[in-house]
N, C-alpha and C positions, 0 to 999 in steps of 0.2 A: 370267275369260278367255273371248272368243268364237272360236266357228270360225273367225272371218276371218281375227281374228290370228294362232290357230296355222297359216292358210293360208298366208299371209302371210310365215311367219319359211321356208317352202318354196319360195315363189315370190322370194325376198331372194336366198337360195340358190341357186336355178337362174339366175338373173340374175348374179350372180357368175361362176357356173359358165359363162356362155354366154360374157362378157366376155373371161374367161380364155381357153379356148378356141380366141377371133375374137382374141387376143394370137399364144397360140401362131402360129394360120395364117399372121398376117402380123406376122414378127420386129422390122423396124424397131420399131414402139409399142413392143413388149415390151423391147427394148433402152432405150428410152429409163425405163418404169418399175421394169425392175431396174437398171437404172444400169448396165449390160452397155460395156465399154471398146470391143467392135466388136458389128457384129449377128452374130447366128447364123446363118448362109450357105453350113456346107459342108454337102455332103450327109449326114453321118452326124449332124450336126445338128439339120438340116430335116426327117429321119426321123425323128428322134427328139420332135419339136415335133411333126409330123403325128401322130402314135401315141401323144401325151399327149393333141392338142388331140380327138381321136375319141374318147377316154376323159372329155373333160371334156365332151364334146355331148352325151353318153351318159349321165353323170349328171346333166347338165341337165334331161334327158327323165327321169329315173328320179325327180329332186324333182317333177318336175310331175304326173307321177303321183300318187305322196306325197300333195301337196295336192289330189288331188281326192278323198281321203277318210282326211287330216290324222291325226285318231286310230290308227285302223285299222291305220294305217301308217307308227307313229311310230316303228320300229325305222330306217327311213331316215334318222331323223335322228340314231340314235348310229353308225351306220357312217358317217353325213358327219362325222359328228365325228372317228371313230376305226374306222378307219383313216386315210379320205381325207385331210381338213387336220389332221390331226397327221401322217401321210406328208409331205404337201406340206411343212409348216412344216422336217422335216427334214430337205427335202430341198435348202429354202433354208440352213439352217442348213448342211450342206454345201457351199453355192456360198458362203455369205460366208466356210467357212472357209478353201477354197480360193482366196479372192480372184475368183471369178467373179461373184459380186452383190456390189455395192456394198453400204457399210452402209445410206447411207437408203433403197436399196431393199429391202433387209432387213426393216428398219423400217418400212416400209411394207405390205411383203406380212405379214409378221406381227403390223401392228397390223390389218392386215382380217380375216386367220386368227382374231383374237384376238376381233374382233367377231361374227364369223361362229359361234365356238366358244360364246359366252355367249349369242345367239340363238337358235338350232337348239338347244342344251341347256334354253334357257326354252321352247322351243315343244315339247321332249318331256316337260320336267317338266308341262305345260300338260295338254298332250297325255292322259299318261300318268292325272293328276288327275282327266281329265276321264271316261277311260274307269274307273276306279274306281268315278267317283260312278254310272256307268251301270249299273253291274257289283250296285254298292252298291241301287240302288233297284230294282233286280228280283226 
């Protein structure tokens, strides 16, 4: 496993994280890939979309950090795991059970969650590996 890669599974991460985010800001997209029956437009809404999507630029910023010294700082990527998208994933899990995401956006947000999860978990086990053998040869 090289640095780039485990850079890599950080920089996948914040890319997500940005996409999601520039969703929230502007609801139309996001209605269309949760499968949302109207867009999100009242205020108490759009407040609440604002104050996620500044939470998700925020960890965008905090993965790219991350990767500018991947090892060091591979504890980012079990709090992107858990809490963050395991939050997230049940928090969809409450919109599809309320009927407010549709299933295949369900399905959708949680098969990226799900790629997301085995990524960032291979880039810590990597990670992790890798500071051992460091640890190991001194």
């Amino acid at each position: 496993m090289t640095m780039a890669a485990i850079r890599l599974c950080y920089v996948f991460g914040a890319v997500v994280d940005a996409v999601v985010g520039t969703l929230f800001v502007f609801p139309s997209p996001l209605a269309v890939v949760l499968g949302l029956a109207e867009v999100p437009a009242r205020p108490s809404e759009r407040l609440a979309l604002l104050a996620a999507a500044a939470l998700m630029f925020g960890w965008t910023g905090l993965l790219l950090w991350g990767a500018r010294s991947p090892v060091a700082r591979r504890g980012v990527l079990t709090l992107t795991i858990f809490p963050v998208i395991g939050g997230l994933a049940a928090a969809v899990a409450y919109g599809w059970l309320a009927s407010l995401v549709s299933t295949g956006g369900a399905i959708r947000l949680w098969s990226t969650q799900a790629l997301l999860i085995a990524l960032l978990g291979w880039g810590y086990l990597a990670a992790s590996s890798m500071a051992a053998g460091e640890e190991g040869g001194r």
